[in-house]
ChimeraX commands (.cxc) that place a marker at each C-alpha (Angstrom):
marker #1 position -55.10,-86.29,-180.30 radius 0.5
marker #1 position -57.89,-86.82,-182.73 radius 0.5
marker #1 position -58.68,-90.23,-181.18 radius 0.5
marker #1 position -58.53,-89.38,-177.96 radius 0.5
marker #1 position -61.24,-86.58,-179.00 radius 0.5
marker #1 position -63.23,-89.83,-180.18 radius 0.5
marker #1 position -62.86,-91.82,-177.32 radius 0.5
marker #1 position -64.00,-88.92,-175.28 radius 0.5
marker #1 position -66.81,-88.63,-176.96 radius 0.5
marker #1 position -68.02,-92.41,-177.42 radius 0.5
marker #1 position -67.73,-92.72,-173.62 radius 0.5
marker #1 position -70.13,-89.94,-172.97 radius 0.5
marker #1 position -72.34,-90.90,-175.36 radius 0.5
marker #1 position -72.29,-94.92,-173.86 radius 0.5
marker #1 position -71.55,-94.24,-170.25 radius 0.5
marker #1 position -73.45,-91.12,-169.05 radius 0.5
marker #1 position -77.07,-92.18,-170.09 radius 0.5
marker #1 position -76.67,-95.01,-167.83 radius 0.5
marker #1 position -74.70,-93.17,-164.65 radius 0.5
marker #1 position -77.51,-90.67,-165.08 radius 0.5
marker #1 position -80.18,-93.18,-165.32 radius 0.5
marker #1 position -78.59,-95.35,-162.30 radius 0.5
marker #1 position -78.75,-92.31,-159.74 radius 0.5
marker #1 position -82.61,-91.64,-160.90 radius 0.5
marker #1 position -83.41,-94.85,-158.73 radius 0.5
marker #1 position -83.94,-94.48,-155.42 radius 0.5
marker #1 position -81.67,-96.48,-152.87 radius 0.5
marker #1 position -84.69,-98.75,-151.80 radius 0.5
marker #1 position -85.25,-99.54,-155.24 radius 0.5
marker #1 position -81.53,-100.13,-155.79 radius 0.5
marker #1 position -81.66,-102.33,-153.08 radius 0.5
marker #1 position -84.88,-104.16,-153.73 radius 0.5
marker #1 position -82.93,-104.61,-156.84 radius 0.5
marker #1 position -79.85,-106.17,-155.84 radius 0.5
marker #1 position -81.68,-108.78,-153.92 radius 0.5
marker #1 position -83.84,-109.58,-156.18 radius 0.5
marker #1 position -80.67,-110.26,-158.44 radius 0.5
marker #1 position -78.85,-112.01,-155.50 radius 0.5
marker #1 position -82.00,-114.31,-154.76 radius 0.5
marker #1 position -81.70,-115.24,-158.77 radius 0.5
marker #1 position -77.92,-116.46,-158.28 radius 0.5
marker #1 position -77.93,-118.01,-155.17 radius 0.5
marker #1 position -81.44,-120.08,-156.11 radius 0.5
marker #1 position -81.16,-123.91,-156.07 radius 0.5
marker #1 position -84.04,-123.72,-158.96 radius 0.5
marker #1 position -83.11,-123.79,-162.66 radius 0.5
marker #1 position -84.36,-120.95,-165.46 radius 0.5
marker #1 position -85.72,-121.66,-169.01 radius 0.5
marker #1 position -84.82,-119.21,-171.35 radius 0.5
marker #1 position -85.83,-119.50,-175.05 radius 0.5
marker #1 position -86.49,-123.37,-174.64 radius 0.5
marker #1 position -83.26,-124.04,-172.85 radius 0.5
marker #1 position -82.45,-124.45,-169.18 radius 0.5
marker #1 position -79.84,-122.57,-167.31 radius 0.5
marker #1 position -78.06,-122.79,-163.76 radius 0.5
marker #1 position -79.14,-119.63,-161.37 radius 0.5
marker #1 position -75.73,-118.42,-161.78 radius 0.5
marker #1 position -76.25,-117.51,-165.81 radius 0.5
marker #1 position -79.77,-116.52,-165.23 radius 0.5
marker #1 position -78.60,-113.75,-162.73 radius 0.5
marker #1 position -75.55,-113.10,-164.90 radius 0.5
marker #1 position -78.04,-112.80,-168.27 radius 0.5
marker #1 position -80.99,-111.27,-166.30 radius 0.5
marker #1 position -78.13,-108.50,-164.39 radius 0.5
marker #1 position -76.79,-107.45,-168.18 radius 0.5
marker #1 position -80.54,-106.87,-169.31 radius 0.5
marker #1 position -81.42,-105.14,-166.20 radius 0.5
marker #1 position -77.97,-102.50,-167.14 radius 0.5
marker #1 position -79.47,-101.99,-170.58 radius 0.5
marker #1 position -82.95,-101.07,-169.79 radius 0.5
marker #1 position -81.79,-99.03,-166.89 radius 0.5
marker #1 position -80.05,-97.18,-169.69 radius 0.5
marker #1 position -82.71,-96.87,-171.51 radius 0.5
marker #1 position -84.66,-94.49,-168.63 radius 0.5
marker #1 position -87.31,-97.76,-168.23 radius 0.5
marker #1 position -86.76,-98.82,-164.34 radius 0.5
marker #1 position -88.11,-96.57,-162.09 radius 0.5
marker #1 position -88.78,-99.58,-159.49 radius 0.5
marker #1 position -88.29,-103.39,-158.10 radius 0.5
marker #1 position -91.23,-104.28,-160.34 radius 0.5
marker #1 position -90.03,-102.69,-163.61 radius 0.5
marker #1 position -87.25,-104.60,-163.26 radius 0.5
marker #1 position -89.29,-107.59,-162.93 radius 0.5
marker #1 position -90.95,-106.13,-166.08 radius 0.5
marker #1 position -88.52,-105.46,-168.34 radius 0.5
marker #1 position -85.62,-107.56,-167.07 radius 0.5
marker #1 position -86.61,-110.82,-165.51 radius 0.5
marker #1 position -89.82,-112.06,-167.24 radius 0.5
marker #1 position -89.64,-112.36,-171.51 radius 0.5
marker #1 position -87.30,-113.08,-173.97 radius 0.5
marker #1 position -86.81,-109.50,-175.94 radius 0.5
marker #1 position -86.22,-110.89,-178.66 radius 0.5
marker #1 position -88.58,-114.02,-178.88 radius 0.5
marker #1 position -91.25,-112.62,-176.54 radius 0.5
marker #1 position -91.36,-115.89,-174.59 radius 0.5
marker #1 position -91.67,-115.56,-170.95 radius 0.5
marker #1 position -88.89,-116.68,-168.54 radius 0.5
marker #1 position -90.00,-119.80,-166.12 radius 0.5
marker #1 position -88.38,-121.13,-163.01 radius 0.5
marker #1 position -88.33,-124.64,-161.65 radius 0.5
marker #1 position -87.36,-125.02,-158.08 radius 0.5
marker #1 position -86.97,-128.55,-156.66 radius 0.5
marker #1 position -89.96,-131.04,-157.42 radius 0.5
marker #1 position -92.41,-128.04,-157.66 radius 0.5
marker #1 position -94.01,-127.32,-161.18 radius 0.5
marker #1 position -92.66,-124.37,-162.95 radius 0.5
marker #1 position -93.82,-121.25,-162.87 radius 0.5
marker #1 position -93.16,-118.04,-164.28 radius 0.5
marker #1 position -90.10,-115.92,-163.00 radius 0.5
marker #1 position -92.69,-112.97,-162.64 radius 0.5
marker #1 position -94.75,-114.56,-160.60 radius 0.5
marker #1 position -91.57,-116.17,-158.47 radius 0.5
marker #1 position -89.71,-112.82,-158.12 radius 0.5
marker #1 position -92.93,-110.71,-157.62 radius 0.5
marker #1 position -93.36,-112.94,-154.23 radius 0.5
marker #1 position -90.06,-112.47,-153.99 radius 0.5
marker #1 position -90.31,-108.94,-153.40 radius 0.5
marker #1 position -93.11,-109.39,-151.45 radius 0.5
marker #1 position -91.65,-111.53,-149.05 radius 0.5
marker #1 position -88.46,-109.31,-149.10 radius 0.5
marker #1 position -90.67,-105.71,-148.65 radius 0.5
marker #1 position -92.49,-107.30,-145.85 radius 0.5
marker #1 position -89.66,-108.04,-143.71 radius 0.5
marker #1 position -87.35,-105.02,-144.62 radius 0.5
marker #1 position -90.41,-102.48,-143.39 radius 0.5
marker link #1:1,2 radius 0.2
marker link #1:2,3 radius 0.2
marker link #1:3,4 radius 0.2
marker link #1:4,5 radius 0.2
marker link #1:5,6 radius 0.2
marker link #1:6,7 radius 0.2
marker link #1:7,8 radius 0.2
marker link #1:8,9 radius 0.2
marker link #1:9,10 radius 0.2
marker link #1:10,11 radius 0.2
marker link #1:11,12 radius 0.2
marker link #1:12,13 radius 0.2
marker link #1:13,14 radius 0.2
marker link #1:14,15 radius 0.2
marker link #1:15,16 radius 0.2
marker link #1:16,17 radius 0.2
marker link #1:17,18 radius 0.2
marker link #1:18,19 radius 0.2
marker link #1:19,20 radius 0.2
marker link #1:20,21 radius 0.2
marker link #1:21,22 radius 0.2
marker link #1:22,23 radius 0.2
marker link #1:23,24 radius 0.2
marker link #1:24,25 radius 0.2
marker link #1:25,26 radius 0.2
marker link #1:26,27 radius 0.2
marker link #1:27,28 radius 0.2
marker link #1:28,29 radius 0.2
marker link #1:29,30 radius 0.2
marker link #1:30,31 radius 0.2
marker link #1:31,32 radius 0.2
marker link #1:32,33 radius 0.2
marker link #1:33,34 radius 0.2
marker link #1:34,35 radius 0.2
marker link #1:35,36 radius 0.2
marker link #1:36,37 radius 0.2
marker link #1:37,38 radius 0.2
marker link #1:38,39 radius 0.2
marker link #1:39,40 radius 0.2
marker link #1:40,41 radius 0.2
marker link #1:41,42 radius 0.2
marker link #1:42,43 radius 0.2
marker link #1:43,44 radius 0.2
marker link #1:44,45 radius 0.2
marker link #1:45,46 radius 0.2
marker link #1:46,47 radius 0.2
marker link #1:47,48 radius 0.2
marker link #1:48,49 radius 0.2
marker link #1:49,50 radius 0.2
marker link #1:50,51 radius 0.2
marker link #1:51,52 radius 0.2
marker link #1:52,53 radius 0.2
marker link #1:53,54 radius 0.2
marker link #1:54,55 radius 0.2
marker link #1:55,56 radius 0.2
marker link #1:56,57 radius 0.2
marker link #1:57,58 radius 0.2
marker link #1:58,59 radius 0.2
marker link #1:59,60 radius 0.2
marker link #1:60,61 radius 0.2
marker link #1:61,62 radius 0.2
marker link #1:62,63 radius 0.2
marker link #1:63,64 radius 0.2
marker link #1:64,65 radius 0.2
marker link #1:65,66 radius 0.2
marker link #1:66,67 radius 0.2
marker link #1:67,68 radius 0.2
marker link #1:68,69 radius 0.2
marker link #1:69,70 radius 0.2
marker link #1:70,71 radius 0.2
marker link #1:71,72 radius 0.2
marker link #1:72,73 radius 0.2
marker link #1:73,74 radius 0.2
marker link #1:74,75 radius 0.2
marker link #1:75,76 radius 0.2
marker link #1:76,77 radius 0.2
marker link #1:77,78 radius 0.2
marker link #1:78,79 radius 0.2
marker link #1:79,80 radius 0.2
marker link #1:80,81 radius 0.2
marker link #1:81,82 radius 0.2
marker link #1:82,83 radius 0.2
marker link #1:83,84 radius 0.2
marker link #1:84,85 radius 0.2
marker link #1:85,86 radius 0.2
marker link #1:86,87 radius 0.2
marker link #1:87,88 radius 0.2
marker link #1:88,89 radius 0.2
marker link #1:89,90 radius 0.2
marker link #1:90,91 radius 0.2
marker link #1:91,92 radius 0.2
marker link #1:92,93 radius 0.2
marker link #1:93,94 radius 0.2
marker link #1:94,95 radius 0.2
marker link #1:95,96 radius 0.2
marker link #1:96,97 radius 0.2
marker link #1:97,98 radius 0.2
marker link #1:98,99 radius 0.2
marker link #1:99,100 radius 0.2
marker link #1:100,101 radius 0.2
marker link #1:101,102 radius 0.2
marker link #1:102,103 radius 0.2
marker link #1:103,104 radius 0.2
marker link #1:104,105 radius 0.2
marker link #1:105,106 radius 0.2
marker link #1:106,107 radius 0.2
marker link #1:107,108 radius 0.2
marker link #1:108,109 radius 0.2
marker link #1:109,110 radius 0.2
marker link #1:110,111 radius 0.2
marker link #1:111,112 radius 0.2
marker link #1:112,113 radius 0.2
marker link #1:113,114 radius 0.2
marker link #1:114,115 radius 0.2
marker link #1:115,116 radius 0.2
marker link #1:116,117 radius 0.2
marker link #1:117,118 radius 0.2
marker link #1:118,119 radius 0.2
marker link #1:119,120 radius 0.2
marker link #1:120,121 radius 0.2
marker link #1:121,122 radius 0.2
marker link #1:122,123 radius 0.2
marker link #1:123,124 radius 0.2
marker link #1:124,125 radius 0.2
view
């Protein structure tokens, strides 16, 4: 009985931060959000992370489990905090996050996803 008591408790304390958190976003947002990560995944280009290159599929899959803990945290209120906080530095390193696509030189991911979002806001008016 005890430990269900416990288990109660640990799942409040984990889980209801973030479902409050979540619902604080606004659906745009949500769904500026989820393209943004879908755009990541489905992207021929390749992502450095920490000195090492990954496949779009582990970027989205690393850059989606960031974007869950800051959104926990009460720190994405929009598209671009996301960008912010989720999809352009290394937390633990501090260095940034580039993208490759193609032949083209790499750039930062902020800069890629910011016109991104740009593109994505402009036709979704």
């Amino acid at each position: 009985m005890f430990m269900k008591y416990i288990r109660a408790l640990i799942f409040g304390v984990v889980c209801v931060p973030f479902v409050a958190n979540s619902s604080d976003l606004q659906s745009e947002d949500k769904a500026q959000i989820e393209h943004l990560l879908s755009f990541i995944s489905s992207s021929p280009c390749k992502f450095m992370r920490n000195g090492s290159w990954y496949e779009a599929s582990e970027a989205a899959d690393h850059i989606r489990k960031k974007y869950n803990y800051v959104l926990s945290k009460g720190l994405i209120e929009s598209a671009e905090d996301f960008i912010k906080y989720s999809a352009t530095k290394s937390s633990i390193s501090g260095k940034k996050y580039r993208v490759q696509c193609s032949n083209s030189p790499e750039i930062d991911s902020s800069e890629w996803l910011l016109t991104e979002l740009g593109a994505f806001r402009a036709t979704n008016k």
